[in-house]
N, C-alpha and C positions, 0 to 999 in steps of 0.2 A: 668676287665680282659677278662671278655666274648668279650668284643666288640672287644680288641684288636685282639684276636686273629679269630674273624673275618673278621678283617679289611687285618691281615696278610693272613687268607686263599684265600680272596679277590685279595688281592697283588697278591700273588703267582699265583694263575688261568690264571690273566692276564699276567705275566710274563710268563707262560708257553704259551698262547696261542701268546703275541708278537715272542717270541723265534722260537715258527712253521711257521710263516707269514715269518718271517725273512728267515729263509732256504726255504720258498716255492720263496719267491724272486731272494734268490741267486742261484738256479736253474732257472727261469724263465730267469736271466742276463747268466747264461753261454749259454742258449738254445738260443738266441736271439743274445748272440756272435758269436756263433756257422753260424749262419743264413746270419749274417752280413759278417763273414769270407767269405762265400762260394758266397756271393753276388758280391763280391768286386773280388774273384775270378773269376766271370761270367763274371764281366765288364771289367774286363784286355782281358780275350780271344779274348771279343767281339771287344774289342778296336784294340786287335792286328791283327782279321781279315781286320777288315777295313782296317789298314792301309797298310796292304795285301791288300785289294779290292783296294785303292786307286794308291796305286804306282806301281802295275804289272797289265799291261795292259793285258797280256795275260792269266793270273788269272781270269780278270774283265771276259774277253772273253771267257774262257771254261766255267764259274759258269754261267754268262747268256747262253749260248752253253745248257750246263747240267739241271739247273732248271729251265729256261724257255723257253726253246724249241727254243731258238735265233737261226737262220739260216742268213750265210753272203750272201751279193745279188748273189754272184756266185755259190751259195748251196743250190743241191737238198735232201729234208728231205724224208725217207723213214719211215715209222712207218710199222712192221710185229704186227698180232695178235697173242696173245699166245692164241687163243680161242681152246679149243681140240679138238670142232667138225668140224675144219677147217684140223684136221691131221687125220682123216679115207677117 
């Protein structure tokens, strides 16, 4: 009798501790759902700039313009300093 009821407190321990694994799981799947959503979200944006970038030429042309300093052969760049000891 003794043993049995060893054997059951045995059982049970480990049924309580697969049980908390189990929920630490199904957390760790919605957190990584969650992740995967928001990824797959990044990749449409990104996809739909491209195809922005690819088929409006004149898109292509302000974003290089804007982030890389692109100037067309007929265009002169002026750069001002915001420096403050330049404004006393």
């Amino acid at each position: 009798m003794g043993v049995c009821l060893a054997i059951l407190g045995w059982y049970g321990r480990t049924l309580h501790e697969l049980k908390q694994e189990l929920a630490s799981y199904k957390q760790r799947e919605q957190a990584l759902s969650e992740a995967l959503r928001n990824e797959c979200l990044t990749l449409s944006q990104k996809k739909k700039f491209l195809q922005h970038l690819i088929k409006d030429e004149a898109f292509m042309r302000w974003l290089a313009h804007e982030e890389l300093g692109y100037v067309e052969p007929d265009e002169v760049l002026y750069k001002f300093s915001s420096d403050k000891t330049l404004e006393k």
